[in-house]
N, C-alpha and C positions, 0 to 999 in steps of 0.2 A: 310661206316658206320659213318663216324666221322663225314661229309657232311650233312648225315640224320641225326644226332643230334645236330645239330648247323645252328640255324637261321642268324648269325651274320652276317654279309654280306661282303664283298672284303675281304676274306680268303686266304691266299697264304699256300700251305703247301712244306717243304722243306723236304731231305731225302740225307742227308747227310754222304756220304764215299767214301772206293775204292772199284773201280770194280764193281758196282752196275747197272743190263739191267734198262735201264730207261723203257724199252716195258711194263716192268713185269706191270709197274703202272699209266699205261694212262696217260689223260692229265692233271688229278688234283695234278698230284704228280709232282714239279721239282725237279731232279737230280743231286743233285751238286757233281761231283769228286774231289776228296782230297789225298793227300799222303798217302800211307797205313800205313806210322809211327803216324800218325797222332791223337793225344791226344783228349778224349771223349769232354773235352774244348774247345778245338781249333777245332774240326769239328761243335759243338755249334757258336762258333765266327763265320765261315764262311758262316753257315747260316742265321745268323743275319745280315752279314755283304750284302748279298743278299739281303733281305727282306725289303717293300717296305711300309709295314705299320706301320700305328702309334704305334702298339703293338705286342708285342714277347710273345708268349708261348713256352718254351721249352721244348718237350714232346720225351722219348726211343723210339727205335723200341718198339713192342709188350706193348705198354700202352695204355688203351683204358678207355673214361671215362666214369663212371656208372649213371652219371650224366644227365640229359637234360640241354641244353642250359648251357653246361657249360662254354663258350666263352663267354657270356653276362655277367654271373655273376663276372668272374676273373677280363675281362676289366671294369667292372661297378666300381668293389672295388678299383682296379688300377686308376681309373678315382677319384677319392673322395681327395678333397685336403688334405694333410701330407699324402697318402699313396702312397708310391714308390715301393715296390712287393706284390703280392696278389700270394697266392698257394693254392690250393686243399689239402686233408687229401688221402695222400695216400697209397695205401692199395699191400700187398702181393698177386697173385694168390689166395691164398686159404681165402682170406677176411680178412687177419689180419690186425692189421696195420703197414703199413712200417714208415710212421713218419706223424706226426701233432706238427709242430714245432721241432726245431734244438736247444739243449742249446750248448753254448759257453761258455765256461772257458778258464784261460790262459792254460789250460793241456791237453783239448781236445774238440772237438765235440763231441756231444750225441744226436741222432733224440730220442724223447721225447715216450715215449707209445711204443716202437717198439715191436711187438708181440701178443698184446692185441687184444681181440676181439674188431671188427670194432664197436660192441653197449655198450663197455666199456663205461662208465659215466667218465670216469677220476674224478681226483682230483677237489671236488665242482660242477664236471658237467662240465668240462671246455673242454672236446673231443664233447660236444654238442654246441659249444659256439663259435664266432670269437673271437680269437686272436692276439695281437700283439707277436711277436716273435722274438727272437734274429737272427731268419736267418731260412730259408725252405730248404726242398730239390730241386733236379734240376728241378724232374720230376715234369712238370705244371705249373711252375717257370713261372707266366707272370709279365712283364715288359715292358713301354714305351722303343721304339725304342732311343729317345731321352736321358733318363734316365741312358740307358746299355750304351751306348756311354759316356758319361758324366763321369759313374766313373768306365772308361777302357774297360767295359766287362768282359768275364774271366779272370782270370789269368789259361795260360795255361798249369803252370809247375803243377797244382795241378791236383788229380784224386780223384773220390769222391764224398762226399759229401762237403769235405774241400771247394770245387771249388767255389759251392754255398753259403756257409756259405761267405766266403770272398769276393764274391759280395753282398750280403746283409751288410757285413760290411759296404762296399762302401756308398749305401744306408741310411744308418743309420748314417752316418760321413754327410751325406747332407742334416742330419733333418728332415726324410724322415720314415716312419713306415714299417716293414714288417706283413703283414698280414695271417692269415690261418684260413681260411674258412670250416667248417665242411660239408654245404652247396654244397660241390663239391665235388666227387667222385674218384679218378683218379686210377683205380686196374694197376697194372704191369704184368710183366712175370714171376716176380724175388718169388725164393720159402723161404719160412719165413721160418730164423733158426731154429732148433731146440733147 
C-alpha cells in the first residue's frame, strides 16, 4: 500500500528489530536485526544509519498515511531553505488527533491538540494551517540524511516522544525551522486516551 501511494521515486523502506522473518515482507521491505534490548531510538538510529538516501522518514509498525503522495509533500517542505524537519498531523485509530505540534517547556513535553477531533479548527484555524513548532512527533518525522547526522541523531537513552522533541532541539540550535503540515495525514495504531 505505502508503494501505491507514493509516487516518489528511490524509496528504501526499513523494518527494523529482533527476530523479525524477512519472507513475511518481500523484496520491498529490508530487515534489519538488532538487539532485542534495544531502545525504540536506537532501532531508529540503525535504520537511518542504513539508509542511503537524501531523506528519512521515520514511520511505527502499523502507521499508514491517509494521505496521497505523502513523501513529495514532507521532502518538498524538508527541501525549502530554513526548514530542517517537516512532519504530518498525526492522528489515533479512531481519527483523533495524536499531535500537531510538540510544546516544550523547561517542565515538560506536551503534543499540542491531543484528543481532538481530526476537523477541530484549533486556536485561529491553526490545525488547518502549516506551522512552525517547537519540535513534532516521531511518527513521519522527515529529515535530510545529512541533517540527522549533523546534530547526533537520536539520543538513545530517551523513550517517547522526549526522543523527538530533543532532536528538533538539535535542529532548532542550527537555525533551522521544524515544520507541521496539516496537508498530510499519518493515522497510527495507538487508541486515543480516554
Amino acid at each position: 500500500f505505502f508503494e501505491q501511494n507514493n509516487s516518489h521515486g528511490n524509496t528504501e523502506l526499513f523494518l527494523v528489530g529482533h527476530g523479525i522473518d524477512p519472507w513475511r515482507f518481500g523484496n520491498h521491505v529490508r530487515v534489519l536485526d538488532c538487539p532485542a534490548a534495544a531502545t525504540r531510538f536506537a532501532r531508529l538510529n540503525i535504520g537511518a544509519a542504513h539508509a542511503c538516501g537524501e531523506y528519512l522518514v521515520f514511520l511505527d509498525a502499523g502507521c499508514i498515511f491517509d494521505t496521497a503522495e505523502p513523501l513529495e509533500q514532507l521532502v518538498g517542505l524538508c527541501s525549502i531553505d530554513g526548514v530542517g524537519v517537516a512532519a504530518p498531523k498525526t492522528l489515533y485509530r479512531n481519527g483523533r488527533n495524536k499531535t500537531y505540534g510538540v510544546a516544550v517547556t523547561s517542565e515538560r513535553i506536551m503534543p499540542l491538540y491531543r484528543g481532538y477531533e481530526d476537523d477541530f479548527p484549533g486556536y485561529q484555524c491553526n490545525l488547518r494551517a502549516f506551522q512552525n513548532v517547537s519540535a513534532c512527533g516521531v511518527q513521519g518525522l522527515t529529515i535530510s540524511r545529512e541533517l540527522f547526522e549533523r546534530v547526533g541523531g537520536f539520543d538513545e537513552r530517551f523513550e517517547s516522544e522526549v526522543g523527538a522533541a530533543d532532536l528538533c532541539h538539535g535542529v532548532l540550535m542550527e537555525g533551522l525551522r521544524v515544520t507541521q503540515t496539516c496537508t498530510v495525514k499519518l493515522r497510527t495504531s495507538d487508541a486515543c486516551p480516554e
